[in-house]
N, C-alpha and C positions, 0 to 999 in steps of 0.2 A: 398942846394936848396930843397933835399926833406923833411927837417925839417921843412924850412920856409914855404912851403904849407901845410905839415900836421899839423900845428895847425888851420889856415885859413877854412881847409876843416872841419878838425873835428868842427870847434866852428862856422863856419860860420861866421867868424870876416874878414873883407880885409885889406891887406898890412900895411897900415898905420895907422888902429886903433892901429894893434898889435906892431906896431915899437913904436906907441907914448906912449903906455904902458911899454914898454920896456926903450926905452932910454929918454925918454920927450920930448915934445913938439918943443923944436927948433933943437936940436941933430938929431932928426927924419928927418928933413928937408936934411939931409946930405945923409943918407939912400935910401931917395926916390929917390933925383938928382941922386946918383950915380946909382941906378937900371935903371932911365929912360936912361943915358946916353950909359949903357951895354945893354940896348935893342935895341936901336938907332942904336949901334955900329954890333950888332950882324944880324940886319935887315940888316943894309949895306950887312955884309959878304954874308945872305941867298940870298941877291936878287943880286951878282954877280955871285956866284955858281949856281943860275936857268938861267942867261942869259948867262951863260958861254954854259949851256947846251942846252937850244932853237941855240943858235947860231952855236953849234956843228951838232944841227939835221939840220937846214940849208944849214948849207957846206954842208954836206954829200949827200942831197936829191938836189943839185943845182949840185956838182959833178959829181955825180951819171948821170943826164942829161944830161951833158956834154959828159960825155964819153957813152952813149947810153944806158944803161941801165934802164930800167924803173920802176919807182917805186911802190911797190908793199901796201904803204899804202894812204890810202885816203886822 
């Protein structure tokens, strides 16, 4: 990963000029799908791990009410 952006940075070229330089034209095609569908994938994971977490702060501040305690953030 940090290879494949440090050419992009240094030359200012994005993803797929430098793929289709590399492997040609339809080959490249393989490259990108497979990148979009690991960001795709990886999106899933981040955005169950944030609402894993909102949901966490939830309980605890709903909880917390319940048994009389009060909450000390805004």
């Amino acid at each position: 990963m940090v290879l494949n952006g440090t050419i992009g940075a240094r030359l200012h070229i994005p993803f797929p000029v430098l793929n289709r330089s590399s492997f040609g034209f339809w080959l490249s095609y393989f490259s990108v799908i497979s990148r979009v569908v690991l960001s795709l994938f990886w999106f899933g994971v981040q955005t169950f791990i944030g609402s894993e977490c909102v949901y966490q702060v939830h309980l605890l501040r709903f909880s917390l009410h319940f048994v009389g305690i009060s909450w000390s953030l805004p």
